[in-house]
NUFILO-966724 format. One line per field, with one value per residue (C-alpha): x negated, y negated, z; residue number from 1. Coordinates in steps of 0.25 Angstrom, whole numbers. Layout:
<kolpas>
x	[X, ...] .
y	[Y, ...] .
z	[Z, ...] .
n	[NUM, ...] .
</kolpas>
This chain:
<kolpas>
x	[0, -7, -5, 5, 15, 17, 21, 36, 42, 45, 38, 26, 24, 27, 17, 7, 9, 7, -6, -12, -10, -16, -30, -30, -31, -39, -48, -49, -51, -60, -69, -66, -79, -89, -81, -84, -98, -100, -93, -100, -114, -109, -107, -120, -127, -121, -121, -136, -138, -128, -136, -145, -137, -122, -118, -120, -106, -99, -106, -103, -89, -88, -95, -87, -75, -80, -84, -70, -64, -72, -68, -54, -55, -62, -50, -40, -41, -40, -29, -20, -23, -7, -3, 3, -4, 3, 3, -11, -15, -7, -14, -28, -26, -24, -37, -43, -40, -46, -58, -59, -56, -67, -78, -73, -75, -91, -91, -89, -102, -112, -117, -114, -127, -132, -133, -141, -134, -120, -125, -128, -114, -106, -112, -110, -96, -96, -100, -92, -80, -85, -86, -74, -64, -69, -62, -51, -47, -40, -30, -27, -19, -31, -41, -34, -35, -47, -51, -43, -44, -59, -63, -53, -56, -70, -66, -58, -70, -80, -70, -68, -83, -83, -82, -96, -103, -100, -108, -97, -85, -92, -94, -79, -76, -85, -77, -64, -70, -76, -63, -55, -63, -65, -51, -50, -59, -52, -37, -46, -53, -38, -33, -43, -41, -25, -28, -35, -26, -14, -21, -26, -11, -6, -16, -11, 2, 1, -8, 2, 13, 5, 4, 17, 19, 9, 16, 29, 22, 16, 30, 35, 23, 27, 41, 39, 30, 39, 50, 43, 38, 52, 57, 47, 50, 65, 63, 52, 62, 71, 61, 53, 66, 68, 52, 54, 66, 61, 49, 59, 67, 53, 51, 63, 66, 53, 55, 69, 62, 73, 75, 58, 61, 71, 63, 50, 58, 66, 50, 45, 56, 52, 38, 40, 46, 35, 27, 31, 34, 17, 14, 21, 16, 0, 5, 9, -4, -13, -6, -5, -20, -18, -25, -39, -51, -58, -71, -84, -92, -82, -87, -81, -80, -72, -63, -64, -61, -49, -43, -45, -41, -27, -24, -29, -17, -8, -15, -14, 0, 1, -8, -18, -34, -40, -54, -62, -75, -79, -93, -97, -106, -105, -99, -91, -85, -72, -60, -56, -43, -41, -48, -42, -29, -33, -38, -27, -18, -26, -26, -13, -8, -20, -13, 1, 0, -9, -2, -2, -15, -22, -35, -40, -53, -58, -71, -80, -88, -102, -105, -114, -117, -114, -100, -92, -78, -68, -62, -48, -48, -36, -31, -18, -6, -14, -13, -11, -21, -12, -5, -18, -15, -3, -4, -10, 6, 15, 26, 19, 19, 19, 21, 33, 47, 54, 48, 48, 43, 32, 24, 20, 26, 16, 9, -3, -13, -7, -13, -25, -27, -24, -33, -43, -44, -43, -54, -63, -63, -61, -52, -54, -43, -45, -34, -30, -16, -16, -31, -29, -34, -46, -44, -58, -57, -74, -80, -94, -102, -105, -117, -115, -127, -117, -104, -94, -81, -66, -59, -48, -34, -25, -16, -24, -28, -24, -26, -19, -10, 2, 5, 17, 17, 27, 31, 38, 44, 50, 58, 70, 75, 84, 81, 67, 66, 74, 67, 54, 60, 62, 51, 41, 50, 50, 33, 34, 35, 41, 48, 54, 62, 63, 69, 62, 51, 62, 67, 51, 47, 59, 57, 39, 35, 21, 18, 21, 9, 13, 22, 28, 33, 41, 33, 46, 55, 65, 58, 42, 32, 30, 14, 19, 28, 17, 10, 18, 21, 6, 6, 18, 11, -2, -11, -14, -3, -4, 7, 9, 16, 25, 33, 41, 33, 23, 24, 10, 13, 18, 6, -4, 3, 2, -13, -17, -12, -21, -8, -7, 4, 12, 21, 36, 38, 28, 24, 27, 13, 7, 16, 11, -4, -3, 6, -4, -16, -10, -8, -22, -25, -16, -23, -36] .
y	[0, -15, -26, -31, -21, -24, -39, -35, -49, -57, -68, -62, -56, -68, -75, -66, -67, -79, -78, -70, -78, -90, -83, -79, -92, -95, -86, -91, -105, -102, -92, -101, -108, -99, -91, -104, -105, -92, -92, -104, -96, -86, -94, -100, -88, -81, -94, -95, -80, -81, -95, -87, -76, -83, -94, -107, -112, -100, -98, -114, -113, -99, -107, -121, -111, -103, -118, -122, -111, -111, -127, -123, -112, -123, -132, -122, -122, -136, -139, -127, -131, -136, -123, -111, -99, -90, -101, -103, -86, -87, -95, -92, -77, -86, -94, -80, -75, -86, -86, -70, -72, -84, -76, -62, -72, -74, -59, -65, -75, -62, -57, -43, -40, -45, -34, -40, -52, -45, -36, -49, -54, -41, -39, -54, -52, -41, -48, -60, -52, -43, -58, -61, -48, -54, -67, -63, -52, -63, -62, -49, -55, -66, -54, -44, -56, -61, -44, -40, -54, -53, -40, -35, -46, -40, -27, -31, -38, -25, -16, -26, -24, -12, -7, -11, -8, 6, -4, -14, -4, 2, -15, -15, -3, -8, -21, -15, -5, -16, -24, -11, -11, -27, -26, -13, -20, -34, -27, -19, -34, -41, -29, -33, -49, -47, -37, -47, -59, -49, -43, -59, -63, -52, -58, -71, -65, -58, -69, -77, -66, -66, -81, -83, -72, -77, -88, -81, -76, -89, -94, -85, -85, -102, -98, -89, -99, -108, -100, -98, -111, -115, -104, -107, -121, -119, -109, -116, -128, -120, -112, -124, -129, -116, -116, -129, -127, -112, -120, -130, -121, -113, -126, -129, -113, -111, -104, -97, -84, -76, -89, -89, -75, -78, -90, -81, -72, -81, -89, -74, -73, -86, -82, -72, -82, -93, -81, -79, -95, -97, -85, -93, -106, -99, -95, -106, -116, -105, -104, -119, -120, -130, -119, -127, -118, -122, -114, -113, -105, -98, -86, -73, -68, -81, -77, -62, -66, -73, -59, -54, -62, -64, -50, -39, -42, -40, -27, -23, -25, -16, -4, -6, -9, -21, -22, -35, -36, -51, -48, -54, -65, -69, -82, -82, -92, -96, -104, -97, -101, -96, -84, -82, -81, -70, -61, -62, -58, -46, -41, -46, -36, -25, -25, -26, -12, -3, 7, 8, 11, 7, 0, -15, -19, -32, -36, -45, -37, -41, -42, -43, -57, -65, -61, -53, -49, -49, -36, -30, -14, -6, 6, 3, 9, 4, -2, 7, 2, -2, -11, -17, -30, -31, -32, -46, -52, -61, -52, -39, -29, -14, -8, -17, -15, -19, -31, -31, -43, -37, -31, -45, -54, -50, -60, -61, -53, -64, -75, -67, -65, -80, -87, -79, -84, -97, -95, -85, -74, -60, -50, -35, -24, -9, 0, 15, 17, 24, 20, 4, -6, -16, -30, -39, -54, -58, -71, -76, -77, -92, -96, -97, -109, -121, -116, -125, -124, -124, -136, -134, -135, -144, -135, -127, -140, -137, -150, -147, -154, -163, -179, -185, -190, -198, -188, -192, -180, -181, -170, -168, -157, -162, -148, -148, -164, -161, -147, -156, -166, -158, -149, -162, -168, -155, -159, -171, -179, -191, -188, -193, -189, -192, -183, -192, -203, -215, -210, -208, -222, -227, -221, -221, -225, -234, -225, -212, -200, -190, -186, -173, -174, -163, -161, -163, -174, -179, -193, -189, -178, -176, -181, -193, -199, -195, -205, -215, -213, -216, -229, -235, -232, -237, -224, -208, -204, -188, -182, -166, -161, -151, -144, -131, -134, -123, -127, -129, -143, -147, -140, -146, -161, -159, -152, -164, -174, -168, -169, -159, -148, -138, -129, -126, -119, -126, -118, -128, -126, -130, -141, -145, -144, -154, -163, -162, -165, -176, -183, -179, -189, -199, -200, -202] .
z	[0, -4, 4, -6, -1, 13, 7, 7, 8, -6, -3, 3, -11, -18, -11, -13, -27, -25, -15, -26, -39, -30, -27, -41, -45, -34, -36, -52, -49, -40, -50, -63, -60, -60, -72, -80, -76, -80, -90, -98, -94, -103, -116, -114, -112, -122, -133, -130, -133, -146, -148, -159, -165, -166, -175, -167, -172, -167, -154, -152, -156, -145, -132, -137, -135, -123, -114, -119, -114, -100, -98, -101, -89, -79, -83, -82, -67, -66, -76, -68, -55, -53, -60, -51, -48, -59, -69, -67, -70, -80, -89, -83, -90, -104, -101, -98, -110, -119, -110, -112, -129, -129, -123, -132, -144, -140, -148, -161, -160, -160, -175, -176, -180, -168, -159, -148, -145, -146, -137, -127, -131, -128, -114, -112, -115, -103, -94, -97, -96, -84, -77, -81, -78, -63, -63, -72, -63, -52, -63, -69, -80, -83, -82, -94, -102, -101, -102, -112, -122, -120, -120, -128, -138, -138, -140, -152, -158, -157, -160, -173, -176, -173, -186, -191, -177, -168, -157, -156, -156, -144, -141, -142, -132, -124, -121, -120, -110, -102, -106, -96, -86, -81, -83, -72, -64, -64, -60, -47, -44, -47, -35, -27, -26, -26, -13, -6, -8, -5, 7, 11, 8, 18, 29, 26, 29, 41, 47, 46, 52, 62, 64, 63, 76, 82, 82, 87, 99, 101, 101, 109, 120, 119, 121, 132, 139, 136, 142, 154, 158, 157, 166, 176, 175, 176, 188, 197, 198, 207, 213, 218, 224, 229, 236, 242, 249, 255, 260, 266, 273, 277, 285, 291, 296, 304, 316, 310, 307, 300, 291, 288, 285, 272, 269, 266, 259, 248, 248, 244, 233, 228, 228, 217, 207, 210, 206, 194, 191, 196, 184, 173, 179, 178, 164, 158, 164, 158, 145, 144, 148, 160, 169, 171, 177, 187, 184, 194, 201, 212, 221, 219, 233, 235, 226, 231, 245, 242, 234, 245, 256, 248, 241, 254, 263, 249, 246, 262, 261, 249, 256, 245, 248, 240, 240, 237, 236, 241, 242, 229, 228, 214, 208, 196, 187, 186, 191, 204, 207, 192, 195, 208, 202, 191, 202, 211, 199, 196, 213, 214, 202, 208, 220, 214, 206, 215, 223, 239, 243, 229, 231, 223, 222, 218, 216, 206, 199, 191, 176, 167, 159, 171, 174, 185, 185, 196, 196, 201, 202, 207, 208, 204, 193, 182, 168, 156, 146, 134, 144, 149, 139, 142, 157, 154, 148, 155, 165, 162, 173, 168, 181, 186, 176, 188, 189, 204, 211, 219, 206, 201, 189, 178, 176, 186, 173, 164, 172, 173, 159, 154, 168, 162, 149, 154, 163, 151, 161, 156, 161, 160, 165, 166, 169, 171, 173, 188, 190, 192, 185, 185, 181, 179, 178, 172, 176, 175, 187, 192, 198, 214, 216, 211, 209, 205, 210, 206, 214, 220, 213, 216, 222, 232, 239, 254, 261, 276, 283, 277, 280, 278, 265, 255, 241, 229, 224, 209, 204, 194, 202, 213, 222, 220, 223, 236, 241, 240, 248, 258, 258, 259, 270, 277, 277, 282, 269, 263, 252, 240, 228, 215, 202, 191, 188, 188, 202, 206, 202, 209, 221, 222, 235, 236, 250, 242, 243, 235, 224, 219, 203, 195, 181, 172, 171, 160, 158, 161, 166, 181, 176, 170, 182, 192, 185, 185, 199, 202, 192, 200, 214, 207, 214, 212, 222, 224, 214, 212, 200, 203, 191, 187, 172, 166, 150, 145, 140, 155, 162, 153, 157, 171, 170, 164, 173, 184, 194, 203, 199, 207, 200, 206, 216, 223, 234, 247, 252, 241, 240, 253, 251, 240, 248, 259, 248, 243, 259, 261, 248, 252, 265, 260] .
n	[1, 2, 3, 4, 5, 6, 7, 8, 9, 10, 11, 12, 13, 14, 15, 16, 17, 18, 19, 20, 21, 22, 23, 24, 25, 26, 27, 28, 29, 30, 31, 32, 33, 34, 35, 36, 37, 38, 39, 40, 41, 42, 43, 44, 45, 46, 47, 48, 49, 50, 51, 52, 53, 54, 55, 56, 57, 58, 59, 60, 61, 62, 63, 64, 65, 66, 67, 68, 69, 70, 71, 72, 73, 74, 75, 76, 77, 78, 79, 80, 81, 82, 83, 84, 85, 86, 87, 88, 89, 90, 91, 92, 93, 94, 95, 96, 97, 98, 99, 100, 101, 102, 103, 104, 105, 106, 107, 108, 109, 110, 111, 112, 113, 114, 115, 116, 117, 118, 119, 120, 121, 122, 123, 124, 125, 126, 127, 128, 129, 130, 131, 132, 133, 134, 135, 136, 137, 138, 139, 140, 141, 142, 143, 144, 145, 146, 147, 148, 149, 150, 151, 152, 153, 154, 155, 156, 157, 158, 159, 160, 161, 162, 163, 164, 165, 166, 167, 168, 169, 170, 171, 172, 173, 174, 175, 176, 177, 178, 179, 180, 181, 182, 183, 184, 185, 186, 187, 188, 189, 190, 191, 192, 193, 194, 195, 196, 197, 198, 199, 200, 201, 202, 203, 204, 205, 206, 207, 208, 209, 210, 211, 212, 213, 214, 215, 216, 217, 218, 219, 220, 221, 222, 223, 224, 225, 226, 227, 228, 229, 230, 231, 232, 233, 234, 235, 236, 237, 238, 239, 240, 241, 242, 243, 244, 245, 246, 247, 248, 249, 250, 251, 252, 253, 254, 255, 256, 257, 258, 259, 260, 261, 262, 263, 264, 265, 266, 267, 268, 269, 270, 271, 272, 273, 274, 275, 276, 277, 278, 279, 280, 281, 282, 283, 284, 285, 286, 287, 288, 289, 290, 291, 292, 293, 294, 295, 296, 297, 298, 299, 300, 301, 302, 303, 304, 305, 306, 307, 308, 309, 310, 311, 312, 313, 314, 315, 316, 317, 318, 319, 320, 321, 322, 323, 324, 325, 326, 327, 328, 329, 330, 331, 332, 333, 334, 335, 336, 337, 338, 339, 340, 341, 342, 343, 344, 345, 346, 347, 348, 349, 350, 351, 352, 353, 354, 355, 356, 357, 358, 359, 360, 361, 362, 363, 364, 365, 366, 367, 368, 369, 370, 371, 372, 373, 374, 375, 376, 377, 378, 379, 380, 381, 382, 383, 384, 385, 386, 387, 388, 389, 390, 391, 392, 393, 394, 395, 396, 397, 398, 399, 400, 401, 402, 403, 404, 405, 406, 407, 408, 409, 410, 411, 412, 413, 414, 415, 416, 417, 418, 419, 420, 421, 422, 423, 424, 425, 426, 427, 428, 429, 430, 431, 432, 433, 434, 435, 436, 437, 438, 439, 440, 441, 442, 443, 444, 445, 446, 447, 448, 449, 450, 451, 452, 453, 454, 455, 456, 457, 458, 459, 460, 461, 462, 463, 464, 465, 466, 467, 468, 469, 470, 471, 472, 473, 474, 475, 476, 477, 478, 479, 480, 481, 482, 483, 484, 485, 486, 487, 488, 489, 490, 491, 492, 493, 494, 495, 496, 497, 498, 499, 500, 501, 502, 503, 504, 505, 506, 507, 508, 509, 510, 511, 512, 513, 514, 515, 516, 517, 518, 519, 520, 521, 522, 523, 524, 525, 526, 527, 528, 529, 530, 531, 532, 533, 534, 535, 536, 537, 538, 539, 540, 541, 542, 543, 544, 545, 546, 547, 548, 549, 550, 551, 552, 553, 554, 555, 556, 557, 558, 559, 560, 561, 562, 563, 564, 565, 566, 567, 568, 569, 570, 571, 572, 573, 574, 575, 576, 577, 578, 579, 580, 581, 582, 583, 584, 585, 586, 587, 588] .
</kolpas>
């Protein structure tokens, strides 16, 4: 079967017609050049060898005639330029012929009782129309004329003689011998070209099938990001009201233990959802390529310690045994809040699908060219090897179909896998199914005489204690404007509401200390009123940016504004740290 037969469609085989007759020309135009060069090296060979032994007026009349013709051939081209494709080889086969017929007529120069310079002539001839079966065969139609006019017209001339001479019948077979076979070879050679556009053609056409579907997915994979953003967006409104308002009651049922009881219960519940909000949220700043590393040199039994303090009361509860081995003193390079939260993704999942009684080790491991690899090993269920890809995908849990709460959400390795790119770490998994699995994050080792630390984040900052300060809070969400409210009075702050800029700028107070602004807003963006809040005060009050919003095109406005953000649900405690940072600034 030819590439021709797998183009079913009508129009695919129209345009391959078409894709052919165009590099045909191409390919003509392109040669016409050289043809003409070689061609008018011919006649002056050949004149200057007939020069002696042909009449001067015939041989003049014959190369007059052949440069005419070659002049014609050069202007061919330029005069057909506007012509289509299938006009243009139509009339090049007419051209070929009358090239083919002058260059037969160069027989009729040579005496016949000139046996030596005939001889030249004939294998002149041959060559000439060996040469030419070559460019001639991008067009089978100009190739059998320019074969069968010239040669054939040289057959009929020795076959004429070939009554006084047994030499120029043989002559005559000769050419119409040699006419058969540069006609053979010019149909296999014509195959050859029409096989490669028709195979380049179907390139061309599946490159651009696949472009078009990779476009699809590209779509899709915007639509689902898209999708979720919105979601998320749509879902952490509620949910922040709803955090707020437990932390509320948390403070006002102290001492009212069967209340605290319910209270940690609905805060466990929500901490599922802020789970999986927090994983889109992680997503999304990856995918939208906000996330800035923060590389130095950071020591990895720092980082090994703190696996260890955080995960061996998790694995103790689960009667399983983690090892950590905290003993290294090597440096490595790399972002460690960044890489902190890879490898507690992977002992996190370790720890999640290992049996009762299963063992997880964790260590960093040297090697070579400068390099070491924190490695997590378990003894756990496993991965089967044709899923090990696939375990890297969004929501993907292989041993969870009931999608119970306790087995995760599916999208710790999907962090993993895009944090390391960002940070040009390699990740290695190995897997048995029933034998465990090893997962290896590779960074290269630092050097531990000046290293060079990640600053804190925002975010972490825990500055103690709390004065009583003076809070704009603006909002568009009545409930979430009037949970704060309460939340910050409940802290001892002053606190004032607004649900938009207008109502912000109306009710700015000169003495305020900090302000709490919503991202989105029907007039302007959160960034943009925080900094006309700060114009009107005339000074850099402290401002957080707090937001439901993960869309690239929103994260990448708030990462370049250099505010500090917290995502909804804000988690109270954090929301009391920055408060307690930004009275520590206003003191000073």
């Amino acid at each position: 079967m030819t590439v021709t037969d797998e183009i079913e469609r009508p129009e695919d085989a129209a345009a391959l017609d078409a894709a052919v007759a165009s590099e045909k020309r191409r390919l003509l135009v392109d040669g016409t050049t050289a043809d003409v060069l070689g061609s008018v090296g011919a006649v002056i060979v050949i004149v200057l060898a007939e020069y002696a032994h042909a009449d001067h007026a015939r041989i003049a009349l014959w190369a007059g005639g052949m440069l005419a013709l070659l002049l014609g051939q050069v202007l061919f081209v330029r005069l057909q330029r506007g012509a289509s494709d299938a006009r243009f080889l139509s009339r090049f086969v007419g051209l070929a012929v009358a090239l083919a017929l002058g260059w037969a007529s160069c027989a009729l120069l040579v005496r016949p009782d000139d046996f030596s310079f005939e001889a030249f002539d004939v294998l002149a001839l041959c060559v000439i129309f060996t040469a030419g079966s070559v460019y001639n065969a991008h067009h089978l139609p100009a190739l059998y004329g320019f074969q069968f006019a010239g040669q054939g017209a040289l057959t009929l001339i020795y076959a004429v003689r070939g009554g006084a001479s047994l030499l120029n019948g043989l002559i005559a077979a000769g050419f119409a011998i040699l006419m058969w076979t540069l006609v053979g070879y010019g149909r296999s050679f014509h195959r050859g070209l029409v096989r490669a556009v028709e195979l380049g053609f179907e390139n061309s056409r599946l490159v651009a099938q696949l472009q078009r579907r990779t476009q699809a997915l590209e779509q899709a994979n915007i639509a689902k990001t898209r999708f979720l953003a919105s979601a998320s967006h749509d879902l952490r409104q509620p949910l922040h009201a709803i955090s707020l308002l437990i932390s509320l009651l948390g403070e006002r049922a102290r001492g009212q233990p069967p209340i605290e009881d319910l209270i940690r219960r609905v805060e466990s519940s929500t901490e599922v959802m802020e789970t999986l909000l927090n994983g889109i949220l992680d997503i999304s700043r990856l995918d939208a390529g906000v996330e800035r590393p923060r590389i130095g040199a950071v020591p990895a039994r720092q980082i090994l310690e703190r696996l260890e303090r955080q995960f061996a009361p998790i694995a103790t509860a689960h009667g399983l045994q983690l090892r950590v081995r905290v003993d290294s003193r090597a440096w490595v390079r790399s972002d460690p809040a960044l890489l902190a939260r890879m490898l507690d993704n992977l002992v996190a999942n370790a720890l999640r699908y290992t049996p009762r009684g299963g063992r997880v080790l964790v260590a960093l491991r040297p090697r070579r060219g400068g390099e070491a690899a924190f490695e997590v090993r378990d003894n756990g269920i496993g991965i089967p090897a044709d899923k090990l890809d696939e375990v890297f995908e969004e929501f993907v849990q292989l041993h969870n179909p009931r999608r119970e709460r306790s087995m995760g959400l599916g999208l710790g390795l999907s962090i993993v896998r895009r944090t390391a790119r960002l940070l040009a770490h390699l990740v290695e998994v190995r897997s048995m199914p029933d034998r465990g699995s090893v997962f290896r994050i590779v960074v290269p080792l630092a050097d531990a005489d000046s290293p060079v630390e990640a600053g804190p984040r925002a975010d972490t900052e825990t500055p103690d204690g709390l004065i009583r300060l003076r809070v704009l809070v603006v909002d568009d969400e009545a409930p979430i404007r009037e949970a704060l409210r309460e939340l910050l009075e409940a802290w001892g702050c002053d606190c004032i509401t607004a649900a938009d800029g207008a109502e912000a700028m109306d009710r700015l107070d000169d003495d305020l200390d900090a302000l709490l602004c919503d991202y989105r807003f029907e007039q302007e963006t959160g960034v943009a009123l925080v900094l006309r809040l700060r114009e009107r005060l005339g000074r850099e009050v402290p401002a957080l940016i707090v937001t439901g919003d993960v869309t690239a095109h929103q994260l990448i406005d708030i990462a370049s504004s250099d505010l500090p953000v917290m995502h909804k649900p804000v988690n109270p405690a954090a929301l009391r740290r920055w408060l307690a940072s930004a009275g520590s600034a206003v003191q000073a």
